[in-house]
C-alpha positions as CSV (number, residue, x, y, z in Angstrom):
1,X,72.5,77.4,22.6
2,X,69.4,76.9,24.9
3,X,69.9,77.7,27.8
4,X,68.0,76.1,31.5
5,X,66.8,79.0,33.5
6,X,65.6,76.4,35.7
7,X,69.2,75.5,37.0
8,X,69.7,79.3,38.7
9,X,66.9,78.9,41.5
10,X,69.0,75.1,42.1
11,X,72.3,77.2,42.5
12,X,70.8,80.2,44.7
13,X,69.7,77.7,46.9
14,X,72.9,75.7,47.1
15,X,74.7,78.8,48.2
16,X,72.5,79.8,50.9
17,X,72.9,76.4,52.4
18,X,76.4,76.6,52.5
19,X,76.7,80.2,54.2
20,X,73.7,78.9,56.6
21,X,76.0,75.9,57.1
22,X,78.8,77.5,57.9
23,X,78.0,80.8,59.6
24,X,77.1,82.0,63.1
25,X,74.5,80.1,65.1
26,X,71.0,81.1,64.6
27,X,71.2,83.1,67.6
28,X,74.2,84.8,67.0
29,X,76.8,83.8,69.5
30,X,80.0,82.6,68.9
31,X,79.9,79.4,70.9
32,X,81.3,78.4,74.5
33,X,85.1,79.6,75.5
34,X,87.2,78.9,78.5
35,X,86.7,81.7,81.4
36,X,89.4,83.4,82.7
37,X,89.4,81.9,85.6
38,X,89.7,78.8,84.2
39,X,92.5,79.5,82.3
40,X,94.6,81.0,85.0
41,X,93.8,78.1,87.0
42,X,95.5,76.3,84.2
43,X,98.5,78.7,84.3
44,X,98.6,78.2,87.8
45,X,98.3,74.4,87.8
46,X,102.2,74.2,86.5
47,X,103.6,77.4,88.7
48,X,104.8,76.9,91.8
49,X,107.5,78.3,94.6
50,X,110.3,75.8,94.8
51,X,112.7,77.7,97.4
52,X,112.1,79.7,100.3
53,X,114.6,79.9,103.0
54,X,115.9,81.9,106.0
55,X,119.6,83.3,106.5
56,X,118.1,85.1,109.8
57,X,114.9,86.1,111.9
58,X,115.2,88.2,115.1
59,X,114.0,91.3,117.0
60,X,116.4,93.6,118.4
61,X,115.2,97.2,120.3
62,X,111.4,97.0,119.2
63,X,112.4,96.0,115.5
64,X,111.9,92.4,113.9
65,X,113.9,92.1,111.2
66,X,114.9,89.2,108.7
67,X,116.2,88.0,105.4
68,X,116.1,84.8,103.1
69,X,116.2,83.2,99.2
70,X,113.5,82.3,97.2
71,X,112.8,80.8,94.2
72,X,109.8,79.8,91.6
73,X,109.7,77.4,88.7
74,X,110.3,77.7,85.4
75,X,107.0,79.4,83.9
76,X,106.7,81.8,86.8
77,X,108.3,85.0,86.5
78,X,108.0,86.9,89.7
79,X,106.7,86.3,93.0
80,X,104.3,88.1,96.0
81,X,106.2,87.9,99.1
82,X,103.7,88.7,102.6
83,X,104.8,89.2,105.8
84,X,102.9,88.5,109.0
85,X,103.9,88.8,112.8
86,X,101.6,86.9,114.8
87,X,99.4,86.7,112.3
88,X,99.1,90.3,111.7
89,X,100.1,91.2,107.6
90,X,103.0,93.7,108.2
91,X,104.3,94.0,104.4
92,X,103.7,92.8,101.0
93,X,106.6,92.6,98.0
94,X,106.7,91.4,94.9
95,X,110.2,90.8,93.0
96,X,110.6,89.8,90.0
97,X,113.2,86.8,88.1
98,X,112.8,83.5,88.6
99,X,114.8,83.5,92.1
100,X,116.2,86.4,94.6
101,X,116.2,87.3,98.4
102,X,113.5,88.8,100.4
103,X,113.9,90.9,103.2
104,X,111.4,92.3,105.9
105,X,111.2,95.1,108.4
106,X,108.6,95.6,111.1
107,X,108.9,98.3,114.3
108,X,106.6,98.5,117.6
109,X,107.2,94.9,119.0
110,X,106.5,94.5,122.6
111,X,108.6,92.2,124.4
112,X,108.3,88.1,124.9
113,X,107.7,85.6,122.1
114,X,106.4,86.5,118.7
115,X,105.9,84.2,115.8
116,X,107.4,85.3,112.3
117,X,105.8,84.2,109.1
118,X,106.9,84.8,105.4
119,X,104.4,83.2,103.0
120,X,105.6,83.3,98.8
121,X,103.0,83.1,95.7
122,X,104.5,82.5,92.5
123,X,103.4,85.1,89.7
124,X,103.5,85.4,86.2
125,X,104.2,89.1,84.6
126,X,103.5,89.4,81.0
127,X,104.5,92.1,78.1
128,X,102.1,94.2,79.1
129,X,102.6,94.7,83.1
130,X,99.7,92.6,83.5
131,X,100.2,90.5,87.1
132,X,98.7,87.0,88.0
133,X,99.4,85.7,91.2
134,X,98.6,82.2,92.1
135,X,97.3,82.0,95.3
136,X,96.2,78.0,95.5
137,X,99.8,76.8,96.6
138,X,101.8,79.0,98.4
139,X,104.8,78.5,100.7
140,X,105.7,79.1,103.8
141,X,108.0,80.0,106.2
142,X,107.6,80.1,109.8
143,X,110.1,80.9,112.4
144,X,109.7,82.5,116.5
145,X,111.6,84.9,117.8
146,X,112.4,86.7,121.2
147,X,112.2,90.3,121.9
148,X,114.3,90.8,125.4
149,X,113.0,93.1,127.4
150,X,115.2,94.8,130.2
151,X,115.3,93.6,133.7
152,X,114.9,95.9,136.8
153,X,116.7,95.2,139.9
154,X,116.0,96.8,143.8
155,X,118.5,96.6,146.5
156,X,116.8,97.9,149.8
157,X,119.3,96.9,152.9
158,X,117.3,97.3,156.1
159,X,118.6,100.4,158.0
160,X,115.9,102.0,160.5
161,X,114.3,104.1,160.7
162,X,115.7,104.9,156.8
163,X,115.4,102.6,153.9
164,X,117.6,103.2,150.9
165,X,116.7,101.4,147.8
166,X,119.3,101.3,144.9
167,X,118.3,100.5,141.3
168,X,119.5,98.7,138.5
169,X,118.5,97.2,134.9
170,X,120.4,95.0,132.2
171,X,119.4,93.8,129.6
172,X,117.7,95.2,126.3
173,X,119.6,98.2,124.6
174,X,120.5,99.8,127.7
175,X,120.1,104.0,128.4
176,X,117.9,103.4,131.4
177,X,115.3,105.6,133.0
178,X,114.1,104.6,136.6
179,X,110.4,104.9,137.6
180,X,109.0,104.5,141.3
181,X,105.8,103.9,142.6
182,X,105.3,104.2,146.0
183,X,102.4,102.8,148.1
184,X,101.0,103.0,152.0
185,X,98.6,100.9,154.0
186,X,97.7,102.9,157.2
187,X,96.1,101.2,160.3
188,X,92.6,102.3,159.9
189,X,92.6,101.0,156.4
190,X,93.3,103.8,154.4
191,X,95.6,103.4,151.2
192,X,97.9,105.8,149.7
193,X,99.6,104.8,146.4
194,X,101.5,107.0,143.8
195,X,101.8,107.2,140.1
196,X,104.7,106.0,138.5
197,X,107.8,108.6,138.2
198,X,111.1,108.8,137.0
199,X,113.8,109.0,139.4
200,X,117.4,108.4,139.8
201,X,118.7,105.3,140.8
202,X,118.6,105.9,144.5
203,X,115.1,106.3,146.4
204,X,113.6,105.2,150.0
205,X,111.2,106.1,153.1
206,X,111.4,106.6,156.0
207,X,110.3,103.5,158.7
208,X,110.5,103.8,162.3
209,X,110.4,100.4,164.3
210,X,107.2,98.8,164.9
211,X,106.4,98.7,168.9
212,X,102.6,98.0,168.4
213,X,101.3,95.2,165.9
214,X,98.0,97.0,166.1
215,X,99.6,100.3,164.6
216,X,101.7,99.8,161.5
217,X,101.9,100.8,157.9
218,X,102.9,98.5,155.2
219,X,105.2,100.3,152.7
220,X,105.7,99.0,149.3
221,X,108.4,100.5,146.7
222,X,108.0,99.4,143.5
223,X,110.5,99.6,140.6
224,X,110.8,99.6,136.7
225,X,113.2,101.1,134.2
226,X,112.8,101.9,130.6
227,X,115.8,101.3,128.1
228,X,116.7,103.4,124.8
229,X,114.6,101.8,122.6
230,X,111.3,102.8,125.0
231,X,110.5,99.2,126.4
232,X,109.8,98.3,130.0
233,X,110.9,96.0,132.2
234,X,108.5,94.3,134.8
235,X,107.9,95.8,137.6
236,X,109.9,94.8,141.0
237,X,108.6,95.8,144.7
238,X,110.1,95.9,148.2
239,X,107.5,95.3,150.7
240,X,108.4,96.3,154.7
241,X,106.0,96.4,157.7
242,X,106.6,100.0,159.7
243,X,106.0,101.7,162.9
244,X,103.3,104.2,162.5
């Protein structure tokens, strides 16, 4: 049989045009894929936190503490719990399931009005360990609360020429420690005023009658007391015009 050796170049070719066709581009990449960050915006498109409640906020001897539910949907796993008090990130948590309770803790408040807020990210945790947190749509929670301070009171009954103050405080978590301050305007102008130190809860001075306007000290006695858990009440004075 005769055979065509004209037909092998034809084939040769043939077959380089289908690899050429159907292998990489000329320069070698693999074409465009999605970025990460658009697929976990995908992720995060259908996560969200569906539940997140309070059974209790408050602040009790310098401690603001508080506990709730939460809850994500479906496709989450997990979620980032952060805790702020007034504005200020105390703690962060993360807890895993698809629902649970969160519970916060946070020392060294001062007394008055502070504003509590628990904010929730849903979170997906796969096989691996590996964490994605969606931060486009949390919730949150925002609740204030009061930290009572203890109150300071001064009984001073007017006896010359001796003034005896008696001290007292409520409030707060009780255990009190007195602190006076004592302060004296002479006539020439002179001032004399004391640092604050503790004291039982009896104190006074001594204030002869005043038989020239011209020549008298003002006397001021000022108060504050200090409960267990270290906070302070304000401050209360008794003010009394003397002989000098």
């Amino acid at each position: 049989m005769k055979h065509d050796l004209k037909q092998f170049p034809l084939r040769v070719s043939l077959g380089v045009l289908v690899l050429t066709a159907c292998g990489v581009p000329e320069d070698g990449s693999m074409g465009p894929e999605e970025g990460v960050g658009t697929q976990q915006s995908a992720l995060c498109a259908a996560l969200s936190v569906t539940t997140l409640t309070t059974v209790g906020i408050s602040s009790y001897g310098g401690e603001i503490a508080g506990n709730g539910a939460w809850a994500v949907s479906p496709l989450a796993n997990a979620a980032r719990l952060e805790y702020r008090v007034d504005g200020v990130l105390r703690t962060v948590d993360e807890r895993p399931g698809n629902s649970g309770f969160w519970f916060m803790s946070s020392a060294g408040t001062t007394c008055g009005t502070h504003t509590v807020e628990v904010k929730a990210y849903p979170m997906v945790i796969d096989s691996n360990g590996n964490r994605t947190t969606c931060l486009e749509a949390p919730r949150t929670l925002t609740q204030s609360v009061v930290q009572e301070c203890p109150t300071a009171s001064l009984s001073c009954p007017y006896a010359s020429p001796q003034i005896n103050c008696t001290a007292s405080g409520s409030g707060g978590t009780g255990g009190y420690t007195y602190f006076w301050k004592e302060s004296i305007s002479y006539p020439d102008g002179t001032e004399y005023t004391s640092s604050w130190y503790p004291g039982g809860p009896v104190n006074g001075f001594y204030c002869p009658p005043v038989v020239d306007r011209s020549e008298t000290t003002r006397n001021t006695l000022s108060l504050k007391v200090r409960d267990s858990a270290g906070l302070e009440s304000p401050s209360r004075m008794f003010v009394r015009m003397c002989g000098y």
